[in-house]
N, C-alpha and C positions, 0 to 999 in steps of 0.2 A: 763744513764750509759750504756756505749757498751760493751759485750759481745759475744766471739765467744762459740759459740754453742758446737764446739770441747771440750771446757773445762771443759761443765757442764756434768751430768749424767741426764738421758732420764727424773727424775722428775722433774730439774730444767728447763727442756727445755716444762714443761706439765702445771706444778704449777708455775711458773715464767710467762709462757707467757698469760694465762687465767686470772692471777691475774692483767695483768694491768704493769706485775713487770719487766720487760728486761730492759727499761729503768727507774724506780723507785724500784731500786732493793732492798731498805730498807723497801719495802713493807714486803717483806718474800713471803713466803706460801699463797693462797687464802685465805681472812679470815683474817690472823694471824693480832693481834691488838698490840702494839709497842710494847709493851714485849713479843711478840713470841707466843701467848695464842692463841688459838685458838678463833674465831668471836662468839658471842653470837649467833646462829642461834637454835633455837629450833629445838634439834635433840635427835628421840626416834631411840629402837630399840623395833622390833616387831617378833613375834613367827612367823616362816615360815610357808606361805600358800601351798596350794597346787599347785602353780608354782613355789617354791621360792628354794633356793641351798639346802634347808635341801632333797630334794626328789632327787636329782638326786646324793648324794653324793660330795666327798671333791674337785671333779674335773669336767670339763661337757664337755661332745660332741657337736658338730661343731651345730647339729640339736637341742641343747638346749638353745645356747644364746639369741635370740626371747623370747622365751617363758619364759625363767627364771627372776622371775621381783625379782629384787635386792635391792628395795626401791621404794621409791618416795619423791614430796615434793611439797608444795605449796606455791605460790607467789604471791599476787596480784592479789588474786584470781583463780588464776590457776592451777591444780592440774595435776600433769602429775605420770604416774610409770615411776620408771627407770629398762630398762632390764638388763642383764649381759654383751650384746654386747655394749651396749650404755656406760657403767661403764667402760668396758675394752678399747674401743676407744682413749677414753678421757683421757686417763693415759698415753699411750704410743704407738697405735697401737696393730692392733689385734693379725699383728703376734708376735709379740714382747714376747704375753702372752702365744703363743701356747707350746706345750707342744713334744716330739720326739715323743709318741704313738698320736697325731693328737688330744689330748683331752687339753683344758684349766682352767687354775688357777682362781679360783673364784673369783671375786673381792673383793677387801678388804673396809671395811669400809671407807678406805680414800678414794680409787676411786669413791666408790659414793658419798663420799662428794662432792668431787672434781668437779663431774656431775653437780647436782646440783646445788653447786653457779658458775659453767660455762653457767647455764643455767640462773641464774639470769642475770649475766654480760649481757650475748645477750638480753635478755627483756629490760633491761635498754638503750642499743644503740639504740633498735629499738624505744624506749620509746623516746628516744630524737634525733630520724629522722638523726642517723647518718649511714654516707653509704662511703664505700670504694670502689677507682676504682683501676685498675692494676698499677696505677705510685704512687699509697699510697704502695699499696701493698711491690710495687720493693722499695721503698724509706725506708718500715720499715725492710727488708730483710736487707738492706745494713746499717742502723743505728747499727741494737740488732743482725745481723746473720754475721758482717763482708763480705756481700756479698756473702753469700752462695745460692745458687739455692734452691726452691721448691722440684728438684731432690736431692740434696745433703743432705738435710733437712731427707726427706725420707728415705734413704736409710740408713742413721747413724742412725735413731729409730727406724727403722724397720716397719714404716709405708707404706700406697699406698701411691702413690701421690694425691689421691682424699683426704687421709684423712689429710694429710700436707699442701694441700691447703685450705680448711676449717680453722685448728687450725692457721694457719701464718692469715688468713682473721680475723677470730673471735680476733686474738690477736692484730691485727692491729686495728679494729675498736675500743676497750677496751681502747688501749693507748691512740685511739683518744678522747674515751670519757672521762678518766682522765686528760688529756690537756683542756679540755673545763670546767671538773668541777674546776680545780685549777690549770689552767693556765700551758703554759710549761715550761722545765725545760731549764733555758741555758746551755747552751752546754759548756763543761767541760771546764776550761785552758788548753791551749797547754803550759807547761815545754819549757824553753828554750835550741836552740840546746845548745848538750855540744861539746866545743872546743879538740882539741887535746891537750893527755896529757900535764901537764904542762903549760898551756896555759891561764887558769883560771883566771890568774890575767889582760891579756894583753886587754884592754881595747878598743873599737868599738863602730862605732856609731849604728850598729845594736842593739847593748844591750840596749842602752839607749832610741833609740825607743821601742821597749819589753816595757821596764819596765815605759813608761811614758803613753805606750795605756792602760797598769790597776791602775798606779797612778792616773789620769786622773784627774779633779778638786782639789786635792791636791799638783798638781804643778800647780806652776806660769812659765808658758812657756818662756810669752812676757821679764819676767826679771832672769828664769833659778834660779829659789829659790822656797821654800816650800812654795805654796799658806794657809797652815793651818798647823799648829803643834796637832790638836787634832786627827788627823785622823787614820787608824789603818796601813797605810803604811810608815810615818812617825816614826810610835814608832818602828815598826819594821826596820826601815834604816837609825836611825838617827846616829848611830855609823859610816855609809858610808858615804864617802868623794862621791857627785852626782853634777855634773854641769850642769846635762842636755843636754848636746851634747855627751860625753861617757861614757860607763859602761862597767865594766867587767863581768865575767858569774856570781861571788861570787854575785855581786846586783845583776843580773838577775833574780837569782836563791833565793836569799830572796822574790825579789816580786811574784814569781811564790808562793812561799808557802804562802804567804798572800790573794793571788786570790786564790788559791784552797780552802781554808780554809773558805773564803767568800763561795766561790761554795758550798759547799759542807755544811754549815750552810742551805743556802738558800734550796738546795735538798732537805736534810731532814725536813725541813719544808714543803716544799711543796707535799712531800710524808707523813707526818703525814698527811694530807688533806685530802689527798686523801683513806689512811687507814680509816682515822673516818668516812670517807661515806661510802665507800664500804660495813668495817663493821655493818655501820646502816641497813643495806640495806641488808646483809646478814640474821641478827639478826630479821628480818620481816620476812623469808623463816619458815615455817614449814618441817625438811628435818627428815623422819623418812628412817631407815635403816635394814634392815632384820635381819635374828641373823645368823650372821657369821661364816663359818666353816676354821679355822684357821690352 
């Protein structure tokens, strides 16, 4: 599923791209399991230590996000803290969260959720030796970004470019890993052109080709008649007068909604797949979180 970047606000372009989700956009949110629920991930909250937000108050200075650990979590054995620069990154860019007096907003529980199972995603690519070169890179810009630059990308979230090169990579390799765990997805129906007004009815051999490349084994070509009456193109066109050599846009325009309908069947199946693993896989993370000043 292709999306311009324009259209969403800076979480979908954060939580979309880490989940896997730009182009399997029925994933939702990191996590999120088919009904919107958040991933079973074992996730505490823990009394602030003596590096953690509750010491430096509701906001922090440039010289605290290092040192301010805002969580942590564990995966496969691996235990990592997360600081408040690393939580705030990961959300939208540093500056994005800065503040007029030069001081910033402390991360919210979601950001370091957010962290953390972006950090699993990358354990898992690296886990199954997946590696992206610059013609992955350009190729997944122009599929989920309509062609936007690494600069353009940037500069709409308020990121550097070091940190929009990172999250476009990191979200490029995720997509690739979800393609490998449950295959990819085809690529949408193209809708057929539509004629000039009033035109609807006037019939062309171009339509008829359209709608015979997604009929496909349900026509009989060689004799220009319905190879099968049980099929779902059929029941949806049998009311059309179709000889096989021309069609108007009204049959065009049925088979498109019967291909899409197919597409978009088949998507979400293959994005439920892809959900059920992730969230297993989440749901394995130990992801404990500080106590929040809100």
């Amino acid at each position: 599923m292709k999306f311009s970047f324009k259209e969403h606000g800076k979480k979908v372009l954060i939580v979309g791209v880490l989940s896997a989700g730009l182009a399997l956009s029925a994933c939702g949110a990191p996590g999120a399991n088919s009904n919107g629920d958040p991933a079973n991930a074992e996730t505490t909250a823990t009394a602030p230590g003596s590096q953690d937000m509750g010491e430096v108050g509701l906001f922090l200075t440039e010289d605290a996000l290092d040192s301010t650990i805002v969580g942590s979590y564990t995966y496969e054995g691996a235990s990592e803290e997360i600081t408040a620069r690393q939580a705030l990154e990961t959300y939208g860019g540093l500056e994005s969260q800065k503040r007029d007096d030069g001081t910033y907003y402390q991360p919210s529980a979601e950001m370091i959720l957010l962290y953390a199972r972006a950090q699993v995603l990358n354990t898992l690519v690296e886990k199954n030796n997946i590696k992206i070169d610059d013609e992955e890179v350009a190729e997944f810009l122009a599929n989920s970004f309509g062609g936007a630059s690494i600069d353009d990308i940037a500069q709409q979230f308020q990121m550097s470019k070091e940190e929009a090169e990172r999250i476009i990579k990191e979200s490029a390799a995720a997509y690739k890993l979800s393609e490998q765990i449950n295959g990819k997805i085809p690529d949408e129906p193209e809708a057929p052109f539509a004629p000039e007004q009033g035109q609807e009815a006037k019939a062309t051999e171009g339509y008829a080709e359209y709608a015979k490349k997604f009929i496909g084994d349900e026509w009989d070509a060689e004799n220009n008649t319905w190879a099968k009456q049980d099929g779902p193109y059929y029941e949806a066109l049998k009311d059309f007068t179709f000889d096989g050599k021309t069609a108007d846009y009204n049959f065009a325009q049925a088979v498109y909604y019967v291909a899409y309908g197919q597409w978009t069947d088949e998507s979400k199946e293959m994005t439920q797949a892809w959900t059920d693993f992730i969230n297993a896989e989440y749901a394995k993370a130990n992801i404990q979180i500080a106590s929040i000043i809100q």
